[in-house]
DONU-276675 format. One record per residue (C-alpha): residue in three letters; x, y, z. Coordinates in Angstrom, 3 decimals. Example, Ala and Ser with C-alpha at 12.3 -4.5 7.8 and 13.67 -1.06 7.14 Angstrom:
<atoms>
{atom 'ALA'; {12.300; -4.500; 7.800}}
{atom 'SER'; {13.670; -1.060; 7.140}}
</atoms>
This chain:
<atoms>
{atom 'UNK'; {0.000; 0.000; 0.000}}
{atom 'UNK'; {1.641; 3.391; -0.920}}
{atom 'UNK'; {1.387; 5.711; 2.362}}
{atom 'UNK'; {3.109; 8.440; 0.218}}
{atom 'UNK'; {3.614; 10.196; -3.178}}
{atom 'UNK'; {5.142; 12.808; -4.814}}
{atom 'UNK'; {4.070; 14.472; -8.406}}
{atom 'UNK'; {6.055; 15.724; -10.565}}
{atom 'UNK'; {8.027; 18.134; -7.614}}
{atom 'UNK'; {10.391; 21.270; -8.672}}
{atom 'UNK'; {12.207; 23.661; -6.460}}
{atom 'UNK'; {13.502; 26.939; -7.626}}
{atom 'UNK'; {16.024; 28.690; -5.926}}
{atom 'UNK'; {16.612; 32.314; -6.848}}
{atom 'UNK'; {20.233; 33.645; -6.913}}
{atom 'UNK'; {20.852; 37.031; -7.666}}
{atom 'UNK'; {19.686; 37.487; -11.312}}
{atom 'UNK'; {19.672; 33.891; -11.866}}
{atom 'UNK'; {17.192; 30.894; -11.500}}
{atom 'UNK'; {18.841; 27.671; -10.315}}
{atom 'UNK'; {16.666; 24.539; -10.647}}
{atom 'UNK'; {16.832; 22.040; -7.074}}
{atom 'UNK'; {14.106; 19.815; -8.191}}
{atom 'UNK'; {13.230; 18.804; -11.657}}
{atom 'UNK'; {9.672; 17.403; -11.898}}
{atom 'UNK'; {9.910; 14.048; -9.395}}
{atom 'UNK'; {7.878; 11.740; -9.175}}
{atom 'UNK'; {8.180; 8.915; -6.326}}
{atom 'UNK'; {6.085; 6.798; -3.972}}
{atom 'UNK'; {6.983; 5.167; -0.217}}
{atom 'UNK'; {5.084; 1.841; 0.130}}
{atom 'UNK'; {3.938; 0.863; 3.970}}
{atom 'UNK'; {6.972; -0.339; 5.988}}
{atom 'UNK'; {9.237; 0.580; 2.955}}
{atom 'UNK'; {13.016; 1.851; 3.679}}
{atom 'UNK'; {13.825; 3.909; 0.395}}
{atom 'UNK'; {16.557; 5.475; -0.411}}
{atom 'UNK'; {17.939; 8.765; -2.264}}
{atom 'UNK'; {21.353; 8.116; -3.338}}
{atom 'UNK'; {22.989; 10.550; -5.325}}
{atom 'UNK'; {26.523; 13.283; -5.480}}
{atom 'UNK'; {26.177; 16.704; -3.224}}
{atom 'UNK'; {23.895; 18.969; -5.339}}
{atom 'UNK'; {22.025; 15.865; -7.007}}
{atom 'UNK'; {18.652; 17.122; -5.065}}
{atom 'UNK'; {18.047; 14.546; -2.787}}
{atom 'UNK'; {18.127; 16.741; 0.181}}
{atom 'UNK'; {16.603; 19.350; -1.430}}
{atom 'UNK'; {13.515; 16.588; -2.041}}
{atom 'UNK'; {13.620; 15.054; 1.719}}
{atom 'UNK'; {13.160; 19.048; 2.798}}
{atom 'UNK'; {9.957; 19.379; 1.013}}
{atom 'UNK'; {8.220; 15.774; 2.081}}
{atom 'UNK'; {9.606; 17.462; 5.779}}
{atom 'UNK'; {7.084; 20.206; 5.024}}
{atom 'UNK'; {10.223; 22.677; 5.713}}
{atom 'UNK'; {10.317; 24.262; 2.112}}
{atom 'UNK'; {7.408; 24.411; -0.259}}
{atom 'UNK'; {7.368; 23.045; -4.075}}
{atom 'UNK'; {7.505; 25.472; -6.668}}
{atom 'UNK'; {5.697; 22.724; -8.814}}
{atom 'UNK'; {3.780; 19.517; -7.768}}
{atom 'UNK'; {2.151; 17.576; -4.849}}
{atom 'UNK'; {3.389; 15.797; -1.882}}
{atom 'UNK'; {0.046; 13.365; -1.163}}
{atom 'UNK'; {0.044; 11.226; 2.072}}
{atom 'UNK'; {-2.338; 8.587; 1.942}}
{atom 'UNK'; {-3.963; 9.953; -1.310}}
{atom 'UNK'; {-4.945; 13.334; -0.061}}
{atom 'UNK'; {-2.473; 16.484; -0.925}}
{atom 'UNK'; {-0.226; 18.109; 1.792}}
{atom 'UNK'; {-0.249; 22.192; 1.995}}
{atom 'UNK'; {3.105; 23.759; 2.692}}
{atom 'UNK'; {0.686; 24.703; 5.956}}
{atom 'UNK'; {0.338; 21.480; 7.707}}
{atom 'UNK'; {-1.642; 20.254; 10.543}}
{atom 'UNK'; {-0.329; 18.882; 13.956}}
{atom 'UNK'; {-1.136; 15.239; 12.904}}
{atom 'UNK'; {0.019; 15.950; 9.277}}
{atom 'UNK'; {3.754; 16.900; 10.998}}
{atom 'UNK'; {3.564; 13.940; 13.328}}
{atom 'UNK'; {2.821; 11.653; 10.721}}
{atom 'UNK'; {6.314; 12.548; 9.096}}
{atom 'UNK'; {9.883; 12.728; 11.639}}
{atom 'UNK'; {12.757; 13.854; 10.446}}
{atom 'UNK'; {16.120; 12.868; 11.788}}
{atom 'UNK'; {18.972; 14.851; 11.211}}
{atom 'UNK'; {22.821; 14.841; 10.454}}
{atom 'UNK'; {24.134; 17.109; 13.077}}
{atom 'UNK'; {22.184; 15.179; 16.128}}
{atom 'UNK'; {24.068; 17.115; 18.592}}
{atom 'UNK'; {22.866; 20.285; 16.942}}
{atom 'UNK'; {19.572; 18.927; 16.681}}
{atom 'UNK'; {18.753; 18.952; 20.206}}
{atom 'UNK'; {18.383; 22.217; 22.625}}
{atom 'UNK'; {21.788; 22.676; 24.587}}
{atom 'UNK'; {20.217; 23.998; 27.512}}
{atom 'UNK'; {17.620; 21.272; 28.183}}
{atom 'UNK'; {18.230; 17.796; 28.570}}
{atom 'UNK'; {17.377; 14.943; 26.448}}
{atom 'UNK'; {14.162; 13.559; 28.377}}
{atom 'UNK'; {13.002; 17.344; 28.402}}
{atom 'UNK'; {13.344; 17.414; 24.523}}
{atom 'UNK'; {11.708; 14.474; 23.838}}
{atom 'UNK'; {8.985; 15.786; 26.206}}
{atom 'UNK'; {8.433; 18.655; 24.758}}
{atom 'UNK'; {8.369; 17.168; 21.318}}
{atom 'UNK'; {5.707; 14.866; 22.195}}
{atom 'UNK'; {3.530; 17.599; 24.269}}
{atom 'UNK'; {3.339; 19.646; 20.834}}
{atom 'UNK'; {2.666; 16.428; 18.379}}
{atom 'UNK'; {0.686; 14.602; 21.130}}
{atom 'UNK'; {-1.328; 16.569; 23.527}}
{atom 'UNK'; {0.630; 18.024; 26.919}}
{atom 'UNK'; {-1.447; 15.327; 28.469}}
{atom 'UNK'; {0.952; 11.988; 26.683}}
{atom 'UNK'; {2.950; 10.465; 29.209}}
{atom 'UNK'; {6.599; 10.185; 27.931}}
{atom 'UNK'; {7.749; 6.625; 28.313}}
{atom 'UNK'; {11.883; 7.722; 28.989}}
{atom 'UNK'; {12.576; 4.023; 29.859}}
{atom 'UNK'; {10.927; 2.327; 26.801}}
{atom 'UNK'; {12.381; 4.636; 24.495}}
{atom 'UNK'; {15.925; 4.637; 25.884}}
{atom 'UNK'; {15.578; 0.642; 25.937}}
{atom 'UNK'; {14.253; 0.795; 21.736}}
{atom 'UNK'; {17.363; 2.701; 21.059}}
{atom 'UNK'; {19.460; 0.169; 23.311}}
{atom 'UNK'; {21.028; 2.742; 25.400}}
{atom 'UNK'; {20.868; 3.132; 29.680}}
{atom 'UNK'; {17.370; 5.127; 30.898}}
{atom 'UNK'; {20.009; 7.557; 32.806}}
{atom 'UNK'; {21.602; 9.301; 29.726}}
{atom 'UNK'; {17.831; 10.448; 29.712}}
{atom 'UNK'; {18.921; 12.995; 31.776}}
{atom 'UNK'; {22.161; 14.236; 30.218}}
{atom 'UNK'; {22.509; 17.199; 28.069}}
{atom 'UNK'; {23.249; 16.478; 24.655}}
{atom 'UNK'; {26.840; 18.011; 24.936}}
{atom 'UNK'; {27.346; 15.156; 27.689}}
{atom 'UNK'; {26.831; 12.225; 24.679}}
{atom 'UNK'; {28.808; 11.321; 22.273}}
{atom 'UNK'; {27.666; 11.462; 18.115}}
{atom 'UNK'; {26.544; 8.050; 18.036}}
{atom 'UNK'; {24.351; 8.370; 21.306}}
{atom 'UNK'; {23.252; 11.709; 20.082}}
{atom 'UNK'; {21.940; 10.363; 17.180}}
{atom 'UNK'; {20.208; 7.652; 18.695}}
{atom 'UNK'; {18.410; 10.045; 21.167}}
{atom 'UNK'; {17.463; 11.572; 17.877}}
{atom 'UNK'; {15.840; 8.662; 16.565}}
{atom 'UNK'; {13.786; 7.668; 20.037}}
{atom 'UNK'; {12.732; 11.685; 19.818}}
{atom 'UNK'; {11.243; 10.978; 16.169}}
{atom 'UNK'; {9.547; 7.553; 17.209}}
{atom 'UNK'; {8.342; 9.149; 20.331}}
{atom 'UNK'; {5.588; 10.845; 18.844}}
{atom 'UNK'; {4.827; 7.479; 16.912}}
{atom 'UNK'; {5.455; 8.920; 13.196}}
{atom 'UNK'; {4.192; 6.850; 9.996}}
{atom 'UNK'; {7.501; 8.006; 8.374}}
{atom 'UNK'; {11.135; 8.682; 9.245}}
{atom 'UNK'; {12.945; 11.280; 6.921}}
{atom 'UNK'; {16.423; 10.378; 7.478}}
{atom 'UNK'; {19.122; 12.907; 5.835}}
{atom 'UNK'; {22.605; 12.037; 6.043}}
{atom 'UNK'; {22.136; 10.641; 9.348}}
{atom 'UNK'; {25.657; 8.073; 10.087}}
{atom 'UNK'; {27.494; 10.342; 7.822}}
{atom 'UNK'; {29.430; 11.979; 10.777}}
{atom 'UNK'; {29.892; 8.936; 12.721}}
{atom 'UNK'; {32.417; 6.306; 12.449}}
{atom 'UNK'; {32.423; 2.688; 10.733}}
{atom 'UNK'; {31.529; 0.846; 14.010}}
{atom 'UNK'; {28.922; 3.546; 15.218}}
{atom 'UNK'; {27.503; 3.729; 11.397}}
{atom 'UNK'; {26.992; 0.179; 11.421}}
{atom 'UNK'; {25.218; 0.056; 14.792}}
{atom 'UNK'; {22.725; 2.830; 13.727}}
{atom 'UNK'; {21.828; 1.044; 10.310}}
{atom 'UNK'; {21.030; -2.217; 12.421}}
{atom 'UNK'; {18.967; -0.414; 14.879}}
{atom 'UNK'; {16.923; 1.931; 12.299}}
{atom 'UNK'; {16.530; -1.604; 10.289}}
{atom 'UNK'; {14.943; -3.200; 13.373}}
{atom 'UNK'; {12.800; 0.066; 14.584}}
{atom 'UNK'; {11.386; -0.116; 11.151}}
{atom 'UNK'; {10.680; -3.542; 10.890}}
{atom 'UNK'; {9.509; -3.945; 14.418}}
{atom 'UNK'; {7.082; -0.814; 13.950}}
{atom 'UNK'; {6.128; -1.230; 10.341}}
{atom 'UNK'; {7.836; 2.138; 10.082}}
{atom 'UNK'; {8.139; 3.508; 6.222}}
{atom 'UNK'; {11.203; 5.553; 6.080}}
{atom 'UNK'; {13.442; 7.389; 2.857}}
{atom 'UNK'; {17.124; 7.970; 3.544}}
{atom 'UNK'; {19.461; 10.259; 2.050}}
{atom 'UNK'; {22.900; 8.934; 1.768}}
{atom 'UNK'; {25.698; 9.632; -0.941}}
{atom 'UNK'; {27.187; 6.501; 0.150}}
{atom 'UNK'; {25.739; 3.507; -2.250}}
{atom 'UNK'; {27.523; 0.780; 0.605}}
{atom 'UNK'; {25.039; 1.587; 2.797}}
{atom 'UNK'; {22.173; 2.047; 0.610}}
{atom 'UNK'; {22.469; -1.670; -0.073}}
{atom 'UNK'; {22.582; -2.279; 3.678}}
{atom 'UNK'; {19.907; -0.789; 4.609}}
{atom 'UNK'; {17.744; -0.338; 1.744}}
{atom 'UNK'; {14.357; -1.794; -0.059}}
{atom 'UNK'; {14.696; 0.479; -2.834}}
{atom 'UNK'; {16.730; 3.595; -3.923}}
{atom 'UNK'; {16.442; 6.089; -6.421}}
{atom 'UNK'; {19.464; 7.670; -7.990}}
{atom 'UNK'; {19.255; 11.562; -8.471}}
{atom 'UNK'; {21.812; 13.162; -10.924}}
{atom 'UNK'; {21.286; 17.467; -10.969}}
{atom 'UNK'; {18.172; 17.492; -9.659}}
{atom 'UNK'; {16.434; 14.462; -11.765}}
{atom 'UNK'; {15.310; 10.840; -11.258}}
{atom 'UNK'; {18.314; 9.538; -13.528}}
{atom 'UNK'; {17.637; 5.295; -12.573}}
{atom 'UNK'; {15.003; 3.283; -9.779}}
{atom 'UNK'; {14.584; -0.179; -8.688}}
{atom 'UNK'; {15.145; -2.484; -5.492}}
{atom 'UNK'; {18.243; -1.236; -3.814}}
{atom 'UNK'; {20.356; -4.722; -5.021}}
{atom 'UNK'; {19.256; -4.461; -8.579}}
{atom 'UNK'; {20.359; -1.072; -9.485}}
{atom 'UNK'; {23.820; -1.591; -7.660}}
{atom 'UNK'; {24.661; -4.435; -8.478}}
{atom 'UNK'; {23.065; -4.040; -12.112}}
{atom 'UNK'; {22.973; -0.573; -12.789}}
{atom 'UNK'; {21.120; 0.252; -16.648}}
{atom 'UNK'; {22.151; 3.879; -16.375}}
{atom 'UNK'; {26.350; 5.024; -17.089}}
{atom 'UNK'; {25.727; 8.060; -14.049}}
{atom 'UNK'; {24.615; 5.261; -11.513}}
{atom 'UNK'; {27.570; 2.687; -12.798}}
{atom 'UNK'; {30.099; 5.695; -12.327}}
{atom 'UNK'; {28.736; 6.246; -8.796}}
{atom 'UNK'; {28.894; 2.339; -8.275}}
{atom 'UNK'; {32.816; 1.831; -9.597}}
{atom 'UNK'; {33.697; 4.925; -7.284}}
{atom 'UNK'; {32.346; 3.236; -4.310}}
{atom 'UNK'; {33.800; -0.030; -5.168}}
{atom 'UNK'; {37.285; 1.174; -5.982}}
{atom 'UNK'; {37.403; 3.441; -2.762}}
</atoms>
């Protein structure tokens, strides 16, 4: 069952005199407990498209629908819980001054009524970390915890959807490989749908259903996440391919 689409999306950016073109006409859809993922170089548009699912930037052209019915730029409470989005700098991510239980708190309270108990202990068990760093500030964790944090924040408010951009990008191998296994099971486990940005086509294939590869803004090659990489149809995605094979 598709939970979402998108239709033909653009993004304009103006620059000065000049018109540069993010998004060019995309079409894609997210099954139910799908993880897809948007592979492509810096400036391919893959972030640019996870910002406007997010509901952060509006399209200049096209439709975002979640289960069949179109998204405004203007969304509604349920319409932003539906969709979490985890981000690359978790540290960043969270308020300094407050710690992690009180984020998470105050993330559900607005997404979930100020009347949703916060279940610290659950949460910090899903992500397999101790109940106490609950009460640390995010300075006090390292990247890998921070980012895990980041992902029982997002599930806290039970999303439909994970937007995931760049997310073990600043970690290292071991922690990387750790937060793959535990997004895998979290969206298994929860019938989670998710779409993850990553330049890195290694762990695509880890993690991945499906992927779609984005070359300046276009859909340039799609298909389940083994197929295209390890038979890619298209010369962009079999350049991307050798380069990650010969590093």
């Amino acid at each position: 069952m598709t939970v979402l689409e998108g239709r033909a999306l653009s993004k304009n950016y103006r620059h000065q005199n000049r018109v540069i073109e993010a998004l060019r006409g995309v079409d894609f859809t997210l099954e139910d407990g799908e993880i897809l993922g948007l592979a492509g170089e810096s400036g391919s548009g893959k972030s640019t498209l996870l910002k406007l699912v997010a509901g952060l930037e509006p399209p200049s052209e096209g439709s975002i629908l979640l289960h069949g019915r179109e998204l405004s730029y203007r969304r509604t409470t349920e319409e932003y819980r539906a969709m979490q989005m985890i981000f690359q700098n978790a540290p960043a991510s969270f308020h300094p001054r407050r710690t992690i239980a009180e984020s998470i708190a105050e993330s559900v309270h607005n997404l979930r009524g100020k009347n949703v108990p916060v279940q610290n202990d659950a949460l910090a068990d899903m992500v397999g970390l101790p109940p106490e760093l609950m009460g640390r500030y995010p300075r006090q964790l390292s990247g890998g915890q921070c980012q895990r944090m980041a992902i029982a924040r997002a599930m806290a408010v039970r999303p439909e959807i994970l937007l995931c951009d760049e997310i073990t990008s600043a970690l290292d191998v071991s922690s990387q490989a750790q937060i793959l296994r535990l997004l895998a099971d979290i969206c298994r486990e929860n019938h989670t749908s998710a779409i993850f940005v990553s330049h890195d086509l290694a762990v695509i294939r880890c993690l991945c259903d499906r992927v779609m590869i984005m070359r300046n803004g276009s859909l340039v090659e799609e298909g389940s996440a083994a197929q295209v990489i390890q038979d890619p149809k298209e010369e962009y995605t079999r350049k991307l391919v050798d380069s990650v094979l010969k590093i």
